[in-house]
PLY file of the C-alpha trace (Angstrom):
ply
format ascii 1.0
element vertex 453
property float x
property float y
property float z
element edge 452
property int vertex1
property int vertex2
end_header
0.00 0.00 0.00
2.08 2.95 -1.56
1.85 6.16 -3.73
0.15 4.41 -6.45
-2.98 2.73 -5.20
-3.78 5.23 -1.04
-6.97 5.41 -2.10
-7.25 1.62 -2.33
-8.96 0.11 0.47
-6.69 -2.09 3.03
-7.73 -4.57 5.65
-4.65 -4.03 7.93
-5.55 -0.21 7.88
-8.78 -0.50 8.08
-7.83 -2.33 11.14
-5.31 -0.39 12.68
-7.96 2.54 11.74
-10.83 0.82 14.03
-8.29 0.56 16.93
-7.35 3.95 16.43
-11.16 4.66 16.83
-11.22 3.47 20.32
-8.06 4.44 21.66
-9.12 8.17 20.25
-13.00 8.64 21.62
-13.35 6.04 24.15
-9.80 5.89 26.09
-7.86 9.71 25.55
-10.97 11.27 25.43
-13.32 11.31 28.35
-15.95 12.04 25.61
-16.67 13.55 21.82
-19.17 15.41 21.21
-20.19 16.06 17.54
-22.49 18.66 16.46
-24.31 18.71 12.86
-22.84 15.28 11.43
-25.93 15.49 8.76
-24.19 18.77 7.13
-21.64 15.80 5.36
-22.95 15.37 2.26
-23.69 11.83 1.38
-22.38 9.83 -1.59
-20.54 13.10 -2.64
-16.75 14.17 -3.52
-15.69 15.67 -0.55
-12.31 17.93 1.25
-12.94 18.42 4.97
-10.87 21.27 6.61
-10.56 21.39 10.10
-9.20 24.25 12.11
-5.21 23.32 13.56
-4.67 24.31 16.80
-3.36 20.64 18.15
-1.27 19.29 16.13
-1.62 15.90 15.21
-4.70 15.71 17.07
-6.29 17.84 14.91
-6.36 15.35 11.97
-7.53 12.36 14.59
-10.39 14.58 15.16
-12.16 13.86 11.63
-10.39 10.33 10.80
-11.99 9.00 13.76
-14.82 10.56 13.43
-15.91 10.52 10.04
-16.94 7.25 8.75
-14.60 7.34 5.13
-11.27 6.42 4.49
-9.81 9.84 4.53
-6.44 10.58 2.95
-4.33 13.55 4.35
-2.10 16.05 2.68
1.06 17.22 4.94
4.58 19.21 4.39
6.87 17.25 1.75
9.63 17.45 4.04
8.49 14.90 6.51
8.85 12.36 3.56
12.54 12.99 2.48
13.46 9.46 4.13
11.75 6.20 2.05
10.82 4.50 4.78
9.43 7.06 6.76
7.52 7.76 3.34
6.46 4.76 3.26
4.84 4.48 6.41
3.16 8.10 5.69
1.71 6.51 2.48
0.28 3.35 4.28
-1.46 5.95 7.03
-2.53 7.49 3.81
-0.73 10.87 3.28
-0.01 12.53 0.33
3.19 15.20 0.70
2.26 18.78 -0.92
5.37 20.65 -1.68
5.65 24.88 -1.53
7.46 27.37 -2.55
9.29 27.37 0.15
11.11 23.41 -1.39
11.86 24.98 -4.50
10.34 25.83 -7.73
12.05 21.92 -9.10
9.93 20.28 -6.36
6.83 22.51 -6.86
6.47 20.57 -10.20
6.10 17.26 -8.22
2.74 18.49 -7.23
1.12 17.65 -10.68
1.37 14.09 -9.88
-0.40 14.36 -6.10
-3.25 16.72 -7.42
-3.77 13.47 -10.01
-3.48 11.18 -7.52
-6.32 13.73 -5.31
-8.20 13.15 -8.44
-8.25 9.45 -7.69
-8.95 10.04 -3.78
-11.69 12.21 -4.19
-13.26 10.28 -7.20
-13.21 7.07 -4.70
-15.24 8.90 -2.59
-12.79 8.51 0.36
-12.71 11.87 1.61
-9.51 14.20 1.04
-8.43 16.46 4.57
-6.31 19.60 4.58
-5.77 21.75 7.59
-6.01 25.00 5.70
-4.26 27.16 8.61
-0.63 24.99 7.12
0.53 24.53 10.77
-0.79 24.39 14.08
-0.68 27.43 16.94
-2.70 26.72 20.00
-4.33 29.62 20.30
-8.42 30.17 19.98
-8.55 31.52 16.56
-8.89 31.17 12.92
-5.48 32.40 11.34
-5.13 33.22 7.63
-5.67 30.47 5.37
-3.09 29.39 3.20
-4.53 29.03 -0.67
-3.60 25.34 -0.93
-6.88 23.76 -0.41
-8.86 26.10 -2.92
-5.87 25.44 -5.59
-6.32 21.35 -5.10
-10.25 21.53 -5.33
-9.91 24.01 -8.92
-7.36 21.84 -10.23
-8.99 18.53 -9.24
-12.18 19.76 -10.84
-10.69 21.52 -13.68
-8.41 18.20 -14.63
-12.36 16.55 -14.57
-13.98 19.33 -16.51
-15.68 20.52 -13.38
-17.70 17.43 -13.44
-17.36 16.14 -9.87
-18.86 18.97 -8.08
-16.35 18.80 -4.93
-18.04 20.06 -1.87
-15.56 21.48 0.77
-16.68 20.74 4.69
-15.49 23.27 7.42
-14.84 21.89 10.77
-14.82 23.45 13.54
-12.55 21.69 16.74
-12.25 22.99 20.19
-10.78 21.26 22.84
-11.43 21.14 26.93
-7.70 20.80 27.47
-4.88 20.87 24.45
-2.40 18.40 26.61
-4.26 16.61 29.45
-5.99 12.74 28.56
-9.39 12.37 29.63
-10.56 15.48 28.63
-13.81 16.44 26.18
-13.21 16.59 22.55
-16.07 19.07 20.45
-16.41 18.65 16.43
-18.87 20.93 14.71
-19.56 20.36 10.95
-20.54 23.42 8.78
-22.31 23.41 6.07
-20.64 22.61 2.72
-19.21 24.44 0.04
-19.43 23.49 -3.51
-16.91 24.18 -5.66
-18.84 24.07 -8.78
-20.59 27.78 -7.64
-17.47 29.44 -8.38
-16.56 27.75 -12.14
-17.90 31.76 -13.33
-15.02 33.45 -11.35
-12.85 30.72 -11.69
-13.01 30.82 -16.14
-12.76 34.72 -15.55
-10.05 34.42 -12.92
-8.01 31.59 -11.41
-6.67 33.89 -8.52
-10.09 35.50 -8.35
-11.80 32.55 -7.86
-9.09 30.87 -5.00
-9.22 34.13 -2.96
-12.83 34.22 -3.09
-13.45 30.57 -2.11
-10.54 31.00 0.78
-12.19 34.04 1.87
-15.71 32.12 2.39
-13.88 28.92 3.69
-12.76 31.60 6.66
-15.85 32.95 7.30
-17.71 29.21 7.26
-14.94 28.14 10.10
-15.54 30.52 12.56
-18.70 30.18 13.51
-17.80 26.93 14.05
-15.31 27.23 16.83
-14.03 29.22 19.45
-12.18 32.17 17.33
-11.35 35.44 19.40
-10.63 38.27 17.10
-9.18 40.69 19.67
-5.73 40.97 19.70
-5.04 43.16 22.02
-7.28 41.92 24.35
-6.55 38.30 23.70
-5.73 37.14 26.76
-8.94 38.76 28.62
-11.20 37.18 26.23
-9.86 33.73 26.22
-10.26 34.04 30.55
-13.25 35.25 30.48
-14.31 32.68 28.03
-13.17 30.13 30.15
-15.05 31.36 33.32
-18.18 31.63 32.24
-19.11 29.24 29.35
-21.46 27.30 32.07
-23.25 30.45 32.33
-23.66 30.94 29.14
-25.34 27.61 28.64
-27.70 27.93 31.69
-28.83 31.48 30.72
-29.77 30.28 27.21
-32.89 28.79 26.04
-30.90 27.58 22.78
-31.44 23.87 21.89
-27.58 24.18 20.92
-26.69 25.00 24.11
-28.35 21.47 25.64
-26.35 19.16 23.34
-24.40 20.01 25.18
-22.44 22.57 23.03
-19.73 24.05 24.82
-18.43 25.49 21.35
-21.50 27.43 21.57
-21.34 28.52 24.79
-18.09 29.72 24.92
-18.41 31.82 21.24
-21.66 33.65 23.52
-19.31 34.14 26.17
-16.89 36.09 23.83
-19.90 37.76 22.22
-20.91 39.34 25.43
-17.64 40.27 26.14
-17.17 42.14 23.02
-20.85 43.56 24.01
-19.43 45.14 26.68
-16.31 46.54 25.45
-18.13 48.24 22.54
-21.29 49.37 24.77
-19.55 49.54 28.35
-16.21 50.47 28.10
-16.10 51.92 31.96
-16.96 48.34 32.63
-15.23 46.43 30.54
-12.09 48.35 31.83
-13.13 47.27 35.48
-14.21 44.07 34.55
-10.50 43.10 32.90
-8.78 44.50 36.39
-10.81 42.53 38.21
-10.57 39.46 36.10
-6.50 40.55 36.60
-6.60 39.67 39.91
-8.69 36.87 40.06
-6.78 34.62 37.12
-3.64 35.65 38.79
-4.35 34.78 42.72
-5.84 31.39 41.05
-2.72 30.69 38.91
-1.35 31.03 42.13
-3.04 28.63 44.44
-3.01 26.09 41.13
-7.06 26.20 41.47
-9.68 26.27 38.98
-12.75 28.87 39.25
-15.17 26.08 38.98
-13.89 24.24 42.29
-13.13 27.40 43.86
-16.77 28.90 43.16
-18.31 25.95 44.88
-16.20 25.03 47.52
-17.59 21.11 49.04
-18.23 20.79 52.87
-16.06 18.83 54.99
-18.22 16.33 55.46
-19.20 15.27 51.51
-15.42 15.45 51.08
-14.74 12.84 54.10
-16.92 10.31 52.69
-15.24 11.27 49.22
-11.89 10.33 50.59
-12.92 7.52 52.07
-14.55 5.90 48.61
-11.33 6.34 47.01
-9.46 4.56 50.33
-11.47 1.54 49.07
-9.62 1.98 45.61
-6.33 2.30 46.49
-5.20 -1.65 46.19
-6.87 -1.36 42.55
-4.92 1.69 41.77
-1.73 0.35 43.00
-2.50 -2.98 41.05
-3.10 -0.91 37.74
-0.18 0.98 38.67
2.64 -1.58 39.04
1.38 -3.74 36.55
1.50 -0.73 34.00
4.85 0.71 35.39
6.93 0.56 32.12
4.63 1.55 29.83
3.44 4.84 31.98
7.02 5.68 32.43
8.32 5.37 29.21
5.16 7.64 27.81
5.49 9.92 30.57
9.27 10.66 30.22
8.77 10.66 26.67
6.12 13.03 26.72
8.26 15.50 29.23
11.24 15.61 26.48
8.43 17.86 24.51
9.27 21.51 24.48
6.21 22.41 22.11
2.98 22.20 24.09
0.96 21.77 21.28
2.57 18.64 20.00
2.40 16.97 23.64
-0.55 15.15 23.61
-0.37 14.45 19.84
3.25 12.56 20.39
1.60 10.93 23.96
-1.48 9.08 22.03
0.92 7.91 19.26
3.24 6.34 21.69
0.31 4.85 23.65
-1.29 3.22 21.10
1.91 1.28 20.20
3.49 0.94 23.31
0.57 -0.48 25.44
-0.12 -2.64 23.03
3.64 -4.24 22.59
3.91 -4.01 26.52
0.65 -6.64 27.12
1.94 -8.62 24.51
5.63 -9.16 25.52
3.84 -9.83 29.16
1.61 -12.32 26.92
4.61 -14.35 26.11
6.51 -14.31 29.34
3.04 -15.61 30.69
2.77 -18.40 27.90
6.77 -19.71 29.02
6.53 -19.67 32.42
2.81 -19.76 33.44
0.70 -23.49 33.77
-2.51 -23.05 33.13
-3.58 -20.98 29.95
-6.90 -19.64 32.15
-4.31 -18.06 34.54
-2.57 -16.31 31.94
-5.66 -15.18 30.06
-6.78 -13.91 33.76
-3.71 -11.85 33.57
-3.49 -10.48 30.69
-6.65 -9.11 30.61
-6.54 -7.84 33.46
-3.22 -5.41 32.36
-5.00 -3.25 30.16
-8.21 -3.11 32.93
-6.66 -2.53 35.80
-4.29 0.41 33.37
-7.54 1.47 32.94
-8.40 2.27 36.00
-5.15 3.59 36.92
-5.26 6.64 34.92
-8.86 7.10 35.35
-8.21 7.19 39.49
-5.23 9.30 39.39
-7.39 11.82 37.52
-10.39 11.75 40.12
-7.57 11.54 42.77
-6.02 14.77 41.16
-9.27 16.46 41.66
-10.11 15.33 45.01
-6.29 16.67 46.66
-7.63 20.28 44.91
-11.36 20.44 46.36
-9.30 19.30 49.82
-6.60 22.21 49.38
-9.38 24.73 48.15
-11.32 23.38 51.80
-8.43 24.15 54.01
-7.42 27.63 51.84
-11.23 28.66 52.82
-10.66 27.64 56.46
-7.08 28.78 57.00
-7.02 32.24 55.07
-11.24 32.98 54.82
-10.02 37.04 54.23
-8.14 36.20 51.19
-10.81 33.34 50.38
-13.32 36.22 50.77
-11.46 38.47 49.01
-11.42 35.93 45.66
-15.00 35.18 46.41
-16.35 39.20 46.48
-13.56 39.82 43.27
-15.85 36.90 41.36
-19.17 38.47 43.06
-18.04 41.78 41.39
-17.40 40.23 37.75
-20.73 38.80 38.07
-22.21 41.14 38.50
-21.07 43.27 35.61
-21.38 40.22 33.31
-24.96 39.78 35.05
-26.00 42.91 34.13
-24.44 43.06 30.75
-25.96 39.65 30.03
-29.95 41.27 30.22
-29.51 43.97 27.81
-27.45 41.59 25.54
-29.95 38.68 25.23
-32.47 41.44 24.47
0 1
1 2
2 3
3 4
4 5
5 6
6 7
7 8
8 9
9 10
10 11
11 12
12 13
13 14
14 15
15 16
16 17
17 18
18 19
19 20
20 21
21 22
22 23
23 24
24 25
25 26
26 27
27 28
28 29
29 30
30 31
31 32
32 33
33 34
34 35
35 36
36 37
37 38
38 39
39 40
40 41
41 42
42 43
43 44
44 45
45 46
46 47
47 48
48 49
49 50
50 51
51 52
52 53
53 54
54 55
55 56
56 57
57 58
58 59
59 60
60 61
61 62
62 63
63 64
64 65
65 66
66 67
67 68
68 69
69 70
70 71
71 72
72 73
73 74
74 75
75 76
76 77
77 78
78 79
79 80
80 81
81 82
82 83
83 84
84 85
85 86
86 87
87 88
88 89
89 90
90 91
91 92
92 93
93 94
94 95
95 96
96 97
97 98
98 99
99 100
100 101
101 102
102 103
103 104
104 105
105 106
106 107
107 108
108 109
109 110
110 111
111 112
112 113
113 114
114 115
115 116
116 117
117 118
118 119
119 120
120 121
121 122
122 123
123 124
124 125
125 126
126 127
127 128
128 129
129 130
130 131
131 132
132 133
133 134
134 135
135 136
136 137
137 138
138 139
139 140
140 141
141 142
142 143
143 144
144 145
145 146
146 147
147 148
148 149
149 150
150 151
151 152
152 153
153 154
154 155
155 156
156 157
157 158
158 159
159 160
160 161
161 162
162 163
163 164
164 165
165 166
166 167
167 168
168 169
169 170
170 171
171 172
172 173
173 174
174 175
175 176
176 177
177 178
178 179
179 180
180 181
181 182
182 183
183 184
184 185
185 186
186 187
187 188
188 189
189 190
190 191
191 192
192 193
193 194
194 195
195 196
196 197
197 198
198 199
199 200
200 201
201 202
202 203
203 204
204 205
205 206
206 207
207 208
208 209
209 210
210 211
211 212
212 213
213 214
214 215
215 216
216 217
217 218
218 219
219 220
220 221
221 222
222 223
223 224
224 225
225 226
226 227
227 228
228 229
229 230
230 231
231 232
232 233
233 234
234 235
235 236
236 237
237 238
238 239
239 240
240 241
241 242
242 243
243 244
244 245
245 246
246 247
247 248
248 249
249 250
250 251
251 252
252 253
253 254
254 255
255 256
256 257
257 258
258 259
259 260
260 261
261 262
262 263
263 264
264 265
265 266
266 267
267 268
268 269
269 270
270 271
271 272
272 273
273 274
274 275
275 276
276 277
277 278
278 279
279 280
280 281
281 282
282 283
283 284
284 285
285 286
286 287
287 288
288 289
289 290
290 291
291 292
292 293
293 294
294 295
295 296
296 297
297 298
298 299
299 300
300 301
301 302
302 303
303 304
304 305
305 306
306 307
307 308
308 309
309 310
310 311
311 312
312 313
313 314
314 315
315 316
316 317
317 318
318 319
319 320
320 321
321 322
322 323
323 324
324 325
325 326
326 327
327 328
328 329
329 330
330 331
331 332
332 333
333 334
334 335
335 336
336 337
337 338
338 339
339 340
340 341
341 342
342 343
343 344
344 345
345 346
346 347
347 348
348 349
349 350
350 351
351 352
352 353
353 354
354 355
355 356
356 357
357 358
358 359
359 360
360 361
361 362
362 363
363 364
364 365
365 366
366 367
367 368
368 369
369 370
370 371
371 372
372 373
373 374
374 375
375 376
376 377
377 378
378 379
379 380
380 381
381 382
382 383
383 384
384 385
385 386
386 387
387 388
388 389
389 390
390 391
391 392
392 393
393 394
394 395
395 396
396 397
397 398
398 399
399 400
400 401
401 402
402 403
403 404
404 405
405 406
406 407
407 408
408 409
409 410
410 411
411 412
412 413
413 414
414 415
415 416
416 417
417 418
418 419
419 420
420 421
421 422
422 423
423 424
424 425
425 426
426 427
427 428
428 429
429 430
430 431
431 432
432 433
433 434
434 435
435 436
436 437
437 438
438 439
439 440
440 441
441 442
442 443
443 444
444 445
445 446
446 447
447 448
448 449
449 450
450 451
451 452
């Protein structure tokens, strides 16, 4: 499975694409939420564009969660070494080469738009993540022209017969690095190519800027994209701080799906609301938001555990439930040792945030896997009954499971405790946190009437 024949279908990828599946939505991610599947168009040629913001993750997003064979385009210089090519071309990527390689290697691009011909004529989906590299910020940089070049020349080399519909994608994330955290993938609505084959016969460039120009203004309603620059930073806390408020307050069926995408663009909205409308308050709103982020940063607390603190009591019995877990987590832990520490030293070698969790699933997914079975072996050598062994080797990836999982819950139970004793040990500077958040409610409270009306 090479160059030649990616759009082919495989059984060992299709395998390997059905694990990736569940390693993806049902073990990194707690959850994945989808929003407005039925805006793919069925039995059609299709390029999906996603927003980049996470790296590799940002391509996982739609291939396990769009049910084609999709084929990927990515930097040529990632394939300068055959057999790293040739494990790109079995995960199905195609190398696009720019400017940028040299105008010798720019011609090498006539053979992978024919070979996007093939992909999109097999119906298999082609993806491009139109921003051309990945910045973890929350917003929608400028789109490079790539995509809208592929899709003309694709349709031109067919005599605009295949009537190529483009999908936005809009992908948000609850955390860029951590596992176990909420994945959210909103599907625009699509864009057909064919609607621009006027501009395009009057003018090529024309016709590219145009359909880059609506590509950008079809993604950002679809994700979290804050235009302020200089007030980037205030936006993206204040985004953060009261999405849940955002949903509660609205009567939108969006809001219930639940669509934190949603919530969190309203959040901005308001925001922006207020700095156009209020500008006395929106200056004392971002000095009090100032102090608040900051003392939190501080304490390492979040403002959903500090706004509702738990009572002694509900956090005794708490503690106590996960006493009764302890031997499990400890079983999980040891029996998982290499694998964790391998990932997590790997991971911590990182510098680029961004790239952290992408590099941390990959390794998973191969090193988990290798781990059980090596254990698998020892087990079949040395072990007398096969029941035992089959016991025990199930067991691994279980009881792994559960490790990670009770870490995580442990994690937050050691904050709601520290939180507890902050509130009983220092209640003026508790207070002081508590009437700071009373204050920015108050202002967003009041903003919040006039802007719903």
């Amino acid at each position: 499975m090479g160059f030649n024949n990616i759009e082919k279908k495989n059984l060992f990828y299709k395998m390997l694409h059905k694990y990736a599946i569940f390693a993806h939505n049902k073990l990194f991610y707690r959850k994945v939420y989808i929003s407005n599947a039925q805006n793919i168009p069925e039995n059609a040629h299709l390029i999906f564009t996603p927003n980049h913001q996470n790296a590799l993750m940002d391509a996982l997003a739609p291939l396990c969660n769009i049910d084609k064979q999709l084929v990927f385009l990515a930097r040529s210089d990632i394939f300068k070494k055959k057999f790293v090519a040739a494990i790109l071309y079995f995960l199905k990527i195609l190398p696009i080469f720019r400017i940028r390689d040299g105008y010798s290697a720019v011609k090498k691009n006539k053979s992978i738009f024919q070979k996007t011909i093939d992909v999109i004529k097999a119906q298999n989906g082609l993806a491009i993540l139109p921003e051309g590299n990945h910045e973890g910020i929350h917003q929608l940089r400028t789109l490079k022209k790539g995509f809208a070049r592929i899709a003309f020349q694709t349709e031109e080399a067919s005599d605009f017969t295949l009537d190529i519909k483009i999908v936005p994608i809009g992908l948000h994330y609850s955390d860029y690095i951590k596992s176990r955290s909420d994945l959210y993938i909103n599907f625009g609505k699509a864009i057909s190519v064919s609607d621009y084959y006027e501009l395009y016969k009057e003018s090529a460039p024309k016709a590219i800027n145009k359909l880059t120009a609506d590509l950008a203004d079809k993604i950002k309603p679809l994700m979290v994209h804050i235009e302020s620059a200089e007030y980037y930073d205030f936006y993206d806390s204040i985004r953060k701080l009261y999405w849940r408020e955002m949903c509660s307050t609205s009567k939108d069926a969006e809001c219930a799906n639940p669509q934190r995408i949603y919530a969190e663009q309203t959040a901005i909205k308001l925001l922006s609301h207020i700095e156009k409308e209020h500008p006395e308050r929106f200056k004392e709103l971002n000095s009090a938001n100032n102090f608040y982020t900051k003392e939190l940063n501080k304490l390492k607390f979040t403002d959903g555990i500090l706004s509702k603190p738990e009572k002694f009591l509900n956090l005794t019995l708490r503690t106590l439930l996960f006493l009764i877990g302890i031997p499990f987590f400890i079983l999980g832990l040891i029996s998982n040792l290499i694998p964790f520490v391998i990932v997590k030293y790997a991971e911590s070698k990182i510098k680029d945030l961004q790239f952290k969790s992408s590099f941390k699933f990959v390794l998973a997914i191969f090193i988990f896997p290798l781990y059980y079975l090596i254990i698998m072996v020892i087990l079949i050598v040395f072990c007398s009954s096969i029941y035992i062994c089959l016991i025990i080797a199930m067991s691994l990836p279980i009881t792994g499971f559960f490790a990670v999982t009770y870490n995580h819950a442990l994690s937050q139970l050691k904050t709601k405790w520290k939180v507890w004793l902050f509130k009983t040990r220092s209640p003026v500077k508790f207070e002081n946190l508590a009437s700071t958040k009373a204050a920015m409610n108050q202002i967003v409270n009041g903003a919040l009437i006039g802007f719903k009306n």
